[in-house]
N, CA, C and O atoms as a DFTB+ gen file, in Angstrom:
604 C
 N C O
     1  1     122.142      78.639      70.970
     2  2     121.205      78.685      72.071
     3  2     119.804      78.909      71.537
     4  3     119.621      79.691      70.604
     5  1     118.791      78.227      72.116
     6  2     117.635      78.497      72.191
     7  2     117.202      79.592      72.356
     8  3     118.053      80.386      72.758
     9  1     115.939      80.102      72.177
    10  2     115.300      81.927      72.588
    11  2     114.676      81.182      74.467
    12  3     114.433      81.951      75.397
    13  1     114.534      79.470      74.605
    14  2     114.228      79.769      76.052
    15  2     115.573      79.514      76.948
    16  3     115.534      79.877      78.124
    17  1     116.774      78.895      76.432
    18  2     117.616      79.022      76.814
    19  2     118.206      80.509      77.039
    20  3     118.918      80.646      78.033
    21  1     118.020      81.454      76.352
    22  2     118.328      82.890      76.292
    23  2     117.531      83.492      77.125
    24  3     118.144      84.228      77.899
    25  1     115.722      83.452      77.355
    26  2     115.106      83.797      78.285
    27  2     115.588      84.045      79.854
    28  3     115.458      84.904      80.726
    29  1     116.370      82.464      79.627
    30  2     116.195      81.812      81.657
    31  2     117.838      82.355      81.829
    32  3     118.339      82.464      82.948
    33  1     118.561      82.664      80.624
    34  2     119.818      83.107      81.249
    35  2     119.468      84.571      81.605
    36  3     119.787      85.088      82.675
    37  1     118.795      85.188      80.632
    38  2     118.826      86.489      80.914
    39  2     117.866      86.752      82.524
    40  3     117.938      87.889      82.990
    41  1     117.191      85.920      83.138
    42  2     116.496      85.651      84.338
    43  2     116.972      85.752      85.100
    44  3     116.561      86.468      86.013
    45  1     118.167      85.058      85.157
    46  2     119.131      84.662      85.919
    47  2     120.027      85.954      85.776
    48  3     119.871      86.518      86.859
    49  1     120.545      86.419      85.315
    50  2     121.380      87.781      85.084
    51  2     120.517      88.935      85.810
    52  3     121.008      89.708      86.633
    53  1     119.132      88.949      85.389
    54  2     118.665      89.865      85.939
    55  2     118.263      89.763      87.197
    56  3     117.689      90.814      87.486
    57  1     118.275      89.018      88.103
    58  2     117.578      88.492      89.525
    59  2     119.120      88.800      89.600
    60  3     119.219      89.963      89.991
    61  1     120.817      88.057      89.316
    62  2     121.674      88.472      89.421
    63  2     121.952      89.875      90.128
    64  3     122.374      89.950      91.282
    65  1     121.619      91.193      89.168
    66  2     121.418      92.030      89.215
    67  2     120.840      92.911      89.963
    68  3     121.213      94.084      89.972
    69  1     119.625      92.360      90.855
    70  2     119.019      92.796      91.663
    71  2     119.273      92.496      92.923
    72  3     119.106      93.318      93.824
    73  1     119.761      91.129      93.150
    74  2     120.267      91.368      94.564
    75  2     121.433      91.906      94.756
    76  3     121.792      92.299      95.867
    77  1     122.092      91.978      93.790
    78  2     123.275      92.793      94.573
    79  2     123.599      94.129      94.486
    80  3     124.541      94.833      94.850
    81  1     122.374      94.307      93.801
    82  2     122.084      96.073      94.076
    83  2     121.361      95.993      95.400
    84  3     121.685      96.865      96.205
    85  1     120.411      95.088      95.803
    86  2     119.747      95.481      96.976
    87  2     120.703      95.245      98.291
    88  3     120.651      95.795      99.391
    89  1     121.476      94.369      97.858
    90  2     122.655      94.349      99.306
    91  2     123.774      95.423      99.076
    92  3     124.688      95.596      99.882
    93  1     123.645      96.050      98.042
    94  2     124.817      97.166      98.240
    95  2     123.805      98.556      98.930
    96  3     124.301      99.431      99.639
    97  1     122.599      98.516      98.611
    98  2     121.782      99.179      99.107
    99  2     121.739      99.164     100.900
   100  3     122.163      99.981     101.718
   101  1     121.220      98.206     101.017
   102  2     121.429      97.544     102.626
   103  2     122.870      97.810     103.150
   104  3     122.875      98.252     104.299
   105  1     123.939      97.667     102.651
   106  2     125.308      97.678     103.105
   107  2     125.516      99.265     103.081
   108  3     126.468      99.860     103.585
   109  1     124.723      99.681     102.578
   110  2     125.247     101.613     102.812
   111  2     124.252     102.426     103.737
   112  3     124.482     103.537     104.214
   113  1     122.695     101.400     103.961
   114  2     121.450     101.753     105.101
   115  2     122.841     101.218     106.495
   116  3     123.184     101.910     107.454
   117  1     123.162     100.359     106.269
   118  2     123.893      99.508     108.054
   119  2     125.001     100.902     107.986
   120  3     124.942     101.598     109.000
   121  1     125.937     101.349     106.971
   122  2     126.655     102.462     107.649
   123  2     126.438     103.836     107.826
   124  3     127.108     104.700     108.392
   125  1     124.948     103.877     106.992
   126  2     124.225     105.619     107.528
   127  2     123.636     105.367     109.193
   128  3     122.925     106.295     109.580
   129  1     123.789     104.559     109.913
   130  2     123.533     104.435     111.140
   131  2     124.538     104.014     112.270
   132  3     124.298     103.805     113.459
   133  1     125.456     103.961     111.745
   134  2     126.927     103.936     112.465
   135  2     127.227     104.911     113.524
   136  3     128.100     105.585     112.976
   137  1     127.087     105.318     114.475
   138  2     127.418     106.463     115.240
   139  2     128.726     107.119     115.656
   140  3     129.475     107.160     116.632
   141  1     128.629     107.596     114.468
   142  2     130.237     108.726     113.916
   143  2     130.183     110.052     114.664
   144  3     129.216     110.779     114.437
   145  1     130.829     110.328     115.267
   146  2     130.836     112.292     115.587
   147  2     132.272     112.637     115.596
   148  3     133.311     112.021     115.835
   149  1     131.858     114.232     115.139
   150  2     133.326     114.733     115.488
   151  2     134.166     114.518     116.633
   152  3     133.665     115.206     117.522
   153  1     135.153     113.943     117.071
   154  2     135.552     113.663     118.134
   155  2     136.421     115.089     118.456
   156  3     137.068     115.259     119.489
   157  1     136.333     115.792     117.671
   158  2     137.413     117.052     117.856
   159  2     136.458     118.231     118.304
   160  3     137.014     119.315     118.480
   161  1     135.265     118.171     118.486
   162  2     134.328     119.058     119.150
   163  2     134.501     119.343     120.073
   164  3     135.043     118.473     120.754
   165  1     134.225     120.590     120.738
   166  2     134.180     120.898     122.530
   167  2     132.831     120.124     122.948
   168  3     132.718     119.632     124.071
   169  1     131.899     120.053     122.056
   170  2     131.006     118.879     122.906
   171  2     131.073     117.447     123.053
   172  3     130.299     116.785     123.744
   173  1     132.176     116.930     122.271
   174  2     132.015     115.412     122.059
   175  2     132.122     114.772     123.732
   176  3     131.615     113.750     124.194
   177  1     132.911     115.724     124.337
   178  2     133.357     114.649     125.737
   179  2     131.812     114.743     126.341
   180  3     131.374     113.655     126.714
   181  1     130.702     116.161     126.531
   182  2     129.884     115.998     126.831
   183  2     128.965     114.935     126.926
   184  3     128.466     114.281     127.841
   185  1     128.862     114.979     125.084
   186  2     128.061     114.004     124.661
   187  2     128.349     112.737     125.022
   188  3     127.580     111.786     125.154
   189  1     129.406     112.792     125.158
   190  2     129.421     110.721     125.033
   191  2     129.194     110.850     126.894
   192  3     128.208     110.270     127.348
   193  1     129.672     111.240     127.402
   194  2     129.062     111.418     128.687
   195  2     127.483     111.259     129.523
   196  3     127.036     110.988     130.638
   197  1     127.020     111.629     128.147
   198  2     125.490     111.397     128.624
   199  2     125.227     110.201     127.749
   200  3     124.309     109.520     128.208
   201  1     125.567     109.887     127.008
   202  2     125.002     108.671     126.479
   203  2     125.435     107.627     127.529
   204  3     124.716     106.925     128.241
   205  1     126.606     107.682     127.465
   206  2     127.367     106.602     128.963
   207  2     126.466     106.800     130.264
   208  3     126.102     105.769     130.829
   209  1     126.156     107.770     130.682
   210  2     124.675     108.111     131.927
   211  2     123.395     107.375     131.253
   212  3     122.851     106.477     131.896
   213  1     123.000     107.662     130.231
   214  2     121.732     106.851     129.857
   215  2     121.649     105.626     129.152
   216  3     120.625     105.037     128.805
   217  1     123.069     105.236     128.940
   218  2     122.983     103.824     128.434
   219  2     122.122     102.079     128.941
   220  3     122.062     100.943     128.469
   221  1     121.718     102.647     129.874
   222  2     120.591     101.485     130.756
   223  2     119.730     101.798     130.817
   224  3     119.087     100.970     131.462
   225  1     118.853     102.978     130.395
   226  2     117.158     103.288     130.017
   227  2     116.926     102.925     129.197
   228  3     117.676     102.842     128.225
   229  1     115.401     102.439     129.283
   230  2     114.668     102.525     130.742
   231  2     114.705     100.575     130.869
   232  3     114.520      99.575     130.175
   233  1     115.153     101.068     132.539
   234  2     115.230     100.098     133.636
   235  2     113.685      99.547     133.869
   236  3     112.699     100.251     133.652
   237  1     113.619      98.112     134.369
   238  2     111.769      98.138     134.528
   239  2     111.710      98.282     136.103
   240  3     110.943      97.613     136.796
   241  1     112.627      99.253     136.616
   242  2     112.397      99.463     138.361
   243  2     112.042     100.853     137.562
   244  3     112.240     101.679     138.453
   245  1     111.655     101.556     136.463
   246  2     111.646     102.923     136.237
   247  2     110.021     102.783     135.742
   248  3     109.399     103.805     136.030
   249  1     109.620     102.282     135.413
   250  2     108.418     101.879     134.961
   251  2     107.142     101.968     136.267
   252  3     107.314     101.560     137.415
   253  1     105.976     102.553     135.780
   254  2     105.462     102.417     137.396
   255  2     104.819     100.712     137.254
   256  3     104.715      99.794     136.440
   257  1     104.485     101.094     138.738
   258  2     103.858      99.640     139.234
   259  2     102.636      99.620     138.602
   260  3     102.125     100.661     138.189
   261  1     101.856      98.007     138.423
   262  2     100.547      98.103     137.826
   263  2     100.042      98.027     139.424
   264  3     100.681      97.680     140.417
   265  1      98.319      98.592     139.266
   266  2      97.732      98.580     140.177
   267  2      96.796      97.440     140.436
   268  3      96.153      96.997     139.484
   269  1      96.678      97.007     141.438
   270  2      95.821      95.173     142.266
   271  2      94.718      95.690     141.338
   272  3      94.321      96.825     141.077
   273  1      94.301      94.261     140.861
   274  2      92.984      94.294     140.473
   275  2      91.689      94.257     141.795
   276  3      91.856      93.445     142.706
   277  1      90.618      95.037     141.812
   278  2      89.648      95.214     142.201
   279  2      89.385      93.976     142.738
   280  3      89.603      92.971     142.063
   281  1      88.877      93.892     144.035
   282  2      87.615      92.691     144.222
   283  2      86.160      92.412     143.458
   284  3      85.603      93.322     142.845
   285  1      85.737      91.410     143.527
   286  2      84.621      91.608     143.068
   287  2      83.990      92.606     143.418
   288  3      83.528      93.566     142.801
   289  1      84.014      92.149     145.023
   290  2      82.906      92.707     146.139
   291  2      83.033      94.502     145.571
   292  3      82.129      95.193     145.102
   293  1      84.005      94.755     145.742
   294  2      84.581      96.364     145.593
   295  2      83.692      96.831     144.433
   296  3      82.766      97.614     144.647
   297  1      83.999      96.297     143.045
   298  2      83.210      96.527     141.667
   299  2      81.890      96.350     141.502
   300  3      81.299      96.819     140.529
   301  1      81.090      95.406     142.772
   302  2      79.647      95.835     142.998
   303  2      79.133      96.895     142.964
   304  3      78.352      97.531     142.256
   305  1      80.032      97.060     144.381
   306  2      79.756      98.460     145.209
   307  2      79.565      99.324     144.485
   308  3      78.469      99.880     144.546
   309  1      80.756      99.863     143.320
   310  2      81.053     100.767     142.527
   311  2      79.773     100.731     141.874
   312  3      79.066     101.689     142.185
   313  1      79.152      99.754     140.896
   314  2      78.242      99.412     140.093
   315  2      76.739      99.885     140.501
   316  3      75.891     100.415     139.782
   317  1      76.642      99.388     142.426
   318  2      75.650     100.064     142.780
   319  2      75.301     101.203     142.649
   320  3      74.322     101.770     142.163
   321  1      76.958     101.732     143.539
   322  2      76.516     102.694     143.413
   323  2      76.889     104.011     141.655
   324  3      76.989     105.238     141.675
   325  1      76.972     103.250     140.670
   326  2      76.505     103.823     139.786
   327  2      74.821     104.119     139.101
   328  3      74.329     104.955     138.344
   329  1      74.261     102.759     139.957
   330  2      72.917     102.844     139.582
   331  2      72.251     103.439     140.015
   332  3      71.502     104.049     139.252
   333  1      72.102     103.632     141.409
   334  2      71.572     104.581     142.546
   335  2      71.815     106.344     142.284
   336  3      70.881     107.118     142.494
   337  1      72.916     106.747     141.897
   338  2      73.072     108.051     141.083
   339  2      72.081     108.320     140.173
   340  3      71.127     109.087     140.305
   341  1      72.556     107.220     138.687
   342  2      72.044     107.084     137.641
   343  2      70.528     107.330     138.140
   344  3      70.072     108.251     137.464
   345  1      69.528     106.835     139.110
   346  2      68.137     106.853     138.644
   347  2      68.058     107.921     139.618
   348  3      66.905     108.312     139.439
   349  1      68.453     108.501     140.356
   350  2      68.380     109.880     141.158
   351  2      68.244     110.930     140.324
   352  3      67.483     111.893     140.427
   353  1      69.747     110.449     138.740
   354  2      69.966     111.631     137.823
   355  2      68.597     111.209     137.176
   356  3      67.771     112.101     137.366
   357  1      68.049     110.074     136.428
   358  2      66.813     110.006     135.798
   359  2      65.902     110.509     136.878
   360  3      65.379     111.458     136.294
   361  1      65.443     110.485     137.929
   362  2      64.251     111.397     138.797
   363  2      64.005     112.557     137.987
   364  3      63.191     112.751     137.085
   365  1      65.215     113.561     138.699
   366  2      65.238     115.020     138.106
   367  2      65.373     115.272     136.872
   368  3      65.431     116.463     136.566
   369  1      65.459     114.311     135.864
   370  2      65.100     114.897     134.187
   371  2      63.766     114.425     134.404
   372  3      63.025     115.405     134.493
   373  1      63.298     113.625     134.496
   374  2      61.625     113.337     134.728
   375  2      61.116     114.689     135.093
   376  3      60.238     115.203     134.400
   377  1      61.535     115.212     135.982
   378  2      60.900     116.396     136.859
   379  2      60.977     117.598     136.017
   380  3      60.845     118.704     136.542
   381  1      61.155     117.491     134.906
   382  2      61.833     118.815     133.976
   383  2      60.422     118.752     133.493
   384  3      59.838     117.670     133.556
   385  1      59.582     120.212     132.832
   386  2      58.875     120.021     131.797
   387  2      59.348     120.650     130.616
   388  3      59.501     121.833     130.312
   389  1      59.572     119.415     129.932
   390  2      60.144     119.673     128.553
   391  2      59.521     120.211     127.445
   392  3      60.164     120.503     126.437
   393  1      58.358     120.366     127.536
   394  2      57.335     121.064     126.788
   395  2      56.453     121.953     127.405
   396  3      56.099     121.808     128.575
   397  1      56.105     122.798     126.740
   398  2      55.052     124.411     127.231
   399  2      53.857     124.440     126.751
   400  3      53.364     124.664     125.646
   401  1      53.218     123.990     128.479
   402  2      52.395     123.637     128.781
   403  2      51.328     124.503     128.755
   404  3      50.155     124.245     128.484
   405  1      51.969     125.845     129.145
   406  2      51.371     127.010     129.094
   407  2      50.948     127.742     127.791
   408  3      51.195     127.239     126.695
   409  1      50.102     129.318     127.958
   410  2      49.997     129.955     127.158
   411  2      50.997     130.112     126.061
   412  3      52.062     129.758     126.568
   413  1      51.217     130.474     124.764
   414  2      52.837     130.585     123.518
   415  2      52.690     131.935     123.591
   416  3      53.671     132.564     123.194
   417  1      51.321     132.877     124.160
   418  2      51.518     134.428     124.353
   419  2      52.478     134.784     125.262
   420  3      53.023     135.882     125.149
   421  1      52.780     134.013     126.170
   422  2      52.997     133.966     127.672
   423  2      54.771     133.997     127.730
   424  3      55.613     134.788     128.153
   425  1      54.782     132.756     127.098
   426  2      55.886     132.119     126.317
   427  2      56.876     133.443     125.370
   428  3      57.993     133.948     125.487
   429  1      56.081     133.543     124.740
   430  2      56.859     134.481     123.996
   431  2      57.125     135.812     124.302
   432  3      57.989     136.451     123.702
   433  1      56.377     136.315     125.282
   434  2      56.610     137.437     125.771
   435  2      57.774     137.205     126.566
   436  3      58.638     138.081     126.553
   437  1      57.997     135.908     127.439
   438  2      58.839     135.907     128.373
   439  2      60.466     135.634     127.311
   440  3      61.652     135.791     127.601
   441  1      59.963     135.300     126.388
   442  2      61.487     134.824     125.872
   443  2      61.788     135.890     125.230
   444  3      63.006     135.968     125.065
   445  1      61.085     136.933     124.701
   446  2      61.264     138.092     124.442
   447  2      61.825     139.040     125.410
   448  3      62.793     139.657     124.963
   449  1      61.495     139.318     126.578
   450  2      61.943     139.618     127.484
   451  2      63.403     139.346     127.571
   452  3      64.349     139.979     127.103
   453  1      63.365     138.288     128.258
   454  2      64.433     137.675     128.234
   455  2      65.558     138.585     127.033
   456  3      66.107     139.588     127.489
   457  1      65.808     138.256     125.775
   458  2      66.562     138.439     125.228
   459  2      66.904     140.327     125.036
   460  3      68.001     140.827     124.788
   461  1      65.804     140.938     125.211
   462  2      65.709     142.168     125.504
   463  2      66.816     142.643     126.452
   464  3      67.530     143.599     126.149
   465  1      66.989     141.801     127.886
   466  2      67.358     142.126     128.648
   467  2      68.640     141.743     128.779
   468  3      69.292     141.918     129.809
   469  1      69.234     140.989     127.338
   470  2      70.279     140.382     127.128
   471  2      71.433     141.470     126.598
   472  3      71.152     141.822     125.452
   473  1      72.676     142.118     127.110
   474  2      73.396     143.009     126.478
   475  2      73.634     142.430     124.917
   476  3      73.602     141.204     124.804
   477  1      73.902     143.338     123.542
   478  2      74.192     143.091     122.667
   479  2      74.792     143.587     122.136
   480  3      74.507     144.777     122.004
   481  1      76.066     143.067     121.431
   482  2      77.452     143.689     120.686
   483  2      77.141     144.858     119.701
   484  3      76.284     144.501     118.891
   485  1      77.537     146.065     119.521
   486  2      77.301     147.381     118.590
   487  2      77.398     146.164     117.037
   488  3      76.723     146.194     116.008
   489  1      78.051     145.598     117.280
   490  2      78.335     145.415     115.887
   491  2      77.251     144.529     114.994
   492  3      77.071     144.424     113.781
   493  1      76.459     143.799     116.440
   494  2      75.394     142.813     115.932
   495  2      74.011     143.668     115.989
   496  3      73.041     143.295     115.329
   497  1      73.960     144.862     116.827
   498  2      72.864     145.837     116.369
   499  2      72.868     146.414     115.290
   500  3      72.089     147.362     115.192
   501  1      73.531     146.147     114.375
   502  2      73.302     146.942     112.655
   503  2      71.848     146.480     111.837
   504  3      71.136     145.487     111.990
   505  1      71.775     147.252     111.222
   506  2      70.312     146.607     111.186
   507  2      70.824     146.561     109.425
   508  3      71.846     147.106     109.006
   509  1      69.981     145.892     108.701
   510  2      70.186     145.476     107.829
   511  2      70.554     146.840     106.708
   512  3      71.396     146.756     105.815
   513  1      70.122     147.475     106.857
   514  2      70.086     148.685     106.088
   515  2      71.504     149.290     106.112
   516  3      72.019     149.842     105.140
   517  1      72.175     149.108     107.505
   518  2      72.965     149.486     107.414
   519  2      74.492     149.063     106.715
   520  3      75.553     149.648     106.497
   521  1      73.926     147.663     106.499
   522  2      74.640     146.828     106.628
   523  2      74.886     146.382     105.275
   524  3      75.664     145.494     104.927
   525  1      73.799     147.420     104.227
   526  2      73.682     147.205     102.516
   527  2      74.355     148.428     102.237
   528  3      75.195     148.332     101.342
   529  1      74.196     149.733     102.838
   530  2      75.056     150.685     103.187
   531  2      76.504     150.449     102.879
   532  3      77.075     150.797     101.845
   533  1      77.076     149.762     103.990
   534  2      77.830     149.671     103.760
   535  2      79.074     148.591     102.513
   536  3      80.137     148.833     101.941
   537  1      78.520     147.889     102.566
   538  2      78.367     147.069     100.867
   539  2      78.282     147.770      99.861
   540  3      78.753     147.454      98.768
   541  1      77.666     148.816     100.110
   542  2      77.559     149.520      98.954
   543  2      78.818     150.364      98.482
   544  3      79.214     150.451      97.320
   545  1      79.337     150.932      99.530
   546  2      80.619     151.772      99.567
   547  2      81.451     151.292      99.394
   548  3      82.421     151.924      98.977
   549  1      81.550     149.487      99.689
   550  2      82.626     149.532      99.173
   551  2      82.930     148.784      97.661
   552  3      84.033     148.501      97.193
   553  1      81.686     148.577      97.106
   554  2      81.436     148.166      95.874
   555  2      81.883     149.632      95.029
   556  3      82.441     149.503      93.939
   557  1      81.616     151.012      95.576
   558  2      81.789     152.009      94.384
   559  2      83.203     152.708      94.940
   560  3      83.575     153.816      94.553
   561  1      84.062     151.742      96.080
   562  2      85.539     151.883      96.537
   563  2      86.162     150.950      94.870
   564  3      86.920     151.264      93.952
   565  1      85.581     150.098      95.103
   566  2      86.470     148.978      93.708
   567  2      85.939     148.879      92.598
   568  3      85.948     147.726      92.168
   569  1      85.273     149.949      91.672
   570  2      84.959     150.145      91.032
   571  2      85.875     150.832      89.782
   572  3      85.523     152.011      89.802
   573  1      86.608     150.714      88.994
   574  2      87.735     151.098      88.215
   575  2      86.992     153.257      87.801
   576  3      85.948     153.903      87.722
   577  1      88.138     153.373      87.712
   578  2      87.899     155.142      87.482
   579  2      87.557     154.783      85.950
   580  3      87.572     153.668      85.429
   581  1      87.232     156.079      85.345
   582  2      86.949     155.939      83.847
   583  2      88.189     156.066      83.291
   584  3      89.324     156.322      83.692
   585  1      87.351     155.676      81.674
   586  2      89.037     155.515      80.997
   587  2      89.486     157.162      81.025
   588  3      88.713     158.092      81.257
   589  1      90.960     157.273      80.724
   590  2      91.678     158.528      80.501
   591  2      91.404     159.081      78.705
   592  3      91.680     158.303      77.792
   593  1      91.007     160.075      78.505
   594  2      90.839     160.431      77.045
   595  2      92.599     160.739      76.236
   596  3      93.203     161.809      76.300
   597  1      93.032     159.627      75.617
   598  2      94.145     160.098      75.093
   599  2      94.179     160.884      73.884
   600  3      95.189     160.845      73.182
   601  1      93.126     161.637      73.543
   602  2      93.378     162.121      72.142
   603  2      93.395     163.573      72.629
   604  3      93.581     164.491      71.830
């Protein structure tokens, strides 16, 4: 024999080889899906009982109904009246003043105010000091003891 005569046999052996590993593969996927149960169970009569009840779901009388498509006329309407909202809602942002127009003394006093008059959590009144304080304690909490003198 040739080395390409030897090539195309061994080709052939090996493609050989592969399908009938892949159908012994396939032939053992078709019986891991076989539906085997203990038939000696106190639930088996259950079970097959309900499978026999649900063996016709889902029915398309179980399905809901689709709903009529819209008229034109109807989807105007709708459309109008999305626009008629829409520039009612644009009016009143128009009507906003989005910028301060006024005094920033004025301004800031009032937003000061304001937040003054805002309750605030004990825990967010710490003031910074206190708050290195406590960092601190627990930096000289994890701080190793000195060595022990073994002599």
């Amino acid at each position: 024999m040739t080395a390409g005569e030897m090539n195309a046999l061994f080709r052939k052996n090996a493609a050989l080889c592969v399908v009938l590993a892949g159908a012994g593969l396939l032939s053992a996927c078709g019986t891991a899906f076989s539906p085997k149960g203990d038939l000696s169970s106190p639930l088996a009569p259950q079970v097959q009982a309900l499978v026999d009840a649900n063996r016709a779901y889902p029915r398309w009388e179980d399905f809901p109904k689709a709903e009529p498509v819209p008229e034109p006329v109807q989807i105007a309407v709708q459309v109008n009246t999305l626009r008629v909202s829409g520039g009612a809602l644009a009016g009143e942002a128009a009507r906003i003043d989005w910028q301060t127009t006024g005094d920033p003394a004025t301004f800031v006093a009032d937003v000061q105010a304001r937040v003054a008059a805002t309750p605030v959590a004990p825990a967010s009144a710490e003031t910074l000091a206190e708050i290195e304080a406590r960092m601190q304690a627990a930096r000289e909490r994890g701080r190793a003891p000195p060595p022990i003198n073994r002599r």
